[in-house]
N, C-alpha and C positions, 0 to 999 in steps of 0.2 A: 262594428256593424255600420250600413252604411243607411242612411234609413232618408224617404223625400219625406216631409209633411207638407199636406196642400192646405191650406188657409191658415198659415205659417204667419202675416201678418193680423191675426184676429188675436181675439181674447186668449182663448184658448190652445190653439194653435201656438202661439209665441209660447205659451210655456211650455208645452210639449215640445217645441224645438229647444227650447233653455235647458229643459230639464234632458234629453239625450243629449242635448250636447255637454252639461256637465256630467253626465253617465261616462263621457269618452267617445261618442258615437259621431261619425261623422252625417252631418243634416242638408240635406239642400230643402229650402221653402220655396215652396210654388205656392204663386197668389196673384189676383188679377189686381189689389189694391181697390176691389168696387167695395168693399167692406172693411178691411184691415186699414193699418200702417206701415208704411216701411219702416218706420223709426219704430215700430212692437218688434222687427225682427231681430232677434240677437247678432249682435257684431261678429261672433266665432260664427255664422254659419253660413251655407251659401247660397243667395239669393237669386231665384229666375220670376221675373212679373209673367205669368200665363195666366191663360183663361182656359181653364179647363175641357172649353167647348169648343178649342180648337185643339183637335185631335194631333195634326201635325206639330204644333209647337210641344203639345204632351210629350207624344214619342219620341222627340227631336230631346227634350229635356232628360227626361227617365232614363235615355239612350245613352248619353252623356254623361252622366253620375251613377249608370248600372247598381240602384239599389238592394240592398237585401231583402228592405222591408218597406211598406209606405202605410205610414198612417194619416187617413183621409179624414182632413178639420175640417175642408174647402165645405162650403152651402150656403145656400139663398136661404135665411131665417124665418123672412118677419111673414108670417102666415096670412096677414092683411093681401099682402100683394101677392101673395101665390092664390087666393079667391080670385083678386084683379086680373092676373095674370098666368095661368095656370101654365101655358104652356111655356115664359119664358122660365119658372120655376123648376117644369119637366126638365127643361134642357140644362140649367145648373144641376138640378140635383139628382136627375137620370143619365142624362147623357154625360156629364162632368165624370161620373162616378162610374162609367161603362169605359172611359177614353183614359181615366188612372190606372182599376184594372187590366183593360188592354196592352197596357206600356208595362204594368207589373209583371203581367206575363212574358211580355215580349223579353226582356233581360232576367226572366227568372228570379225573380223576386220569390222569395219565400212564405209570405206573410202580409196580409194587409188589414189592418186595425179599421175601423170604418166608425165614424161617429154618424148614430142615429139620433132619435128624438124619443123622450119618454113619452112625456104627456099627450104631443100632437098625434101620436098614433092608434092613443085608446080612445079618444075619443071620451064622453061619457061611461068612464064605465061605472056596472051596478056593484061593486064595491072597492073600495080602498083598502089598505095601498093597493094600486095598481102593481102587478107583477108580471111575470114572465106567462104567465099564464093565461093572462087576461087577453079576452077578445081583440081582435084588432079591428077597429072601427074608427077610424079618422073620419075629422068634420071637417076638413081643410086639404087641398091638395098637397101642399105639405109634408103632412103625416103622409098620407098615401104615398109621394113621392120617396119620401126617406125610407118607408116599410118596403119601395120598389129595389129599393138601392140595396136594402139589408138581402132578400130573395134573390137579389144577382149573385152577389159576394156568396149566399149559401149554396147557386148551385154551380158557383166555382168550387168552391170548396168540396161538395162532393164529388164533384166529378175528379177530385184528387190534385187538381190543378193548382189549387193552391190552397195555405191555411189561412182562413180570414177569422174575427174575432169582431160583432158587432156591439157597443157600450150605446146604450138608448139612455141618454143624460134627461136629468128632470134638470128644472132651471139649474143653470152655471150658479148664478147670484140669486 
């Protein structure tokens, strides 16, 4: 299987790329390097620096390596600056996340794995553990961001267009 990960050079990301690519799978990482390392990406796999929010180098990339599947690492984290900055936020973690799907679709990609967020999207809630169930109420645009990004991928997927699977991670570490 042929699979992109985008924020291939982060924490997580880098092992998701290690880890397919010791599965057998062949990897391309997309990463614009404003958070990761090149030196996190695994040597067996193959590397394009983009920014997500330039659509054309997206498609230009995906189009290139015609994946089967992309699992999306790529995201602006630190929730301080998505308060600061809400809309440079939107545009990583909305538009980033509209211009990967876009390119998944465009070469027929089967499957897009999406990493969300646990905690930033509950918000407060009135009890713990928070679950699948639990209200969505973000304090940060953030959360909302990522919960926008989960709601595209779901209503790709119903529309049959493609199968997405979203993982709402509570801290990594």
């Amino acid at each position: 299987m042929r699979v992109v990960v985008t924020g291939g050079a982060g924490f997580v990301g880098s092992h998701v790329a290690d880890a397919l690519s010791a599965g057998g799978h062949e990897v391309l990482v997309l990463d614009d390097l404003s958070a990761g390392d090149r030196a996190n990406v695994p040597t067996e796999v193959r590397f394009a620096q983009v920014d997500l929010c330039d659509r054309a180098a997206v498609l230009e990339a995906v189009e290139a390596f015609r994946p089967d599947a992309v699992n999306h690492q790529a995201a602006q984290t630190n929730l301080r600056f998505s308060v600061e900055h809400p809309v440079a936020d939107a545009r990583a973690n909305v538009l980033g996340t509209l211009h990967i799907l876009e390119a998944a679709l465009a070469v027929g990609a089967r499957q897009v794995l999406y990493a969300s967020t646990g905690g930033a999207i509950y918000g407060e809630p009135s009890r713990l553990p928070a679950d699948e169930g639990t209200p969505v109420r973000p304090l940060a645009p953030y959360g909302f961001h990522k919960f926008l990004g989960e709601e595209i991928l779901r209503l790709a997927g119903s529309h049959n267009r493609i199968w997405t699977c979203t993982l709402r991670y509570g801290n990594v570490y």
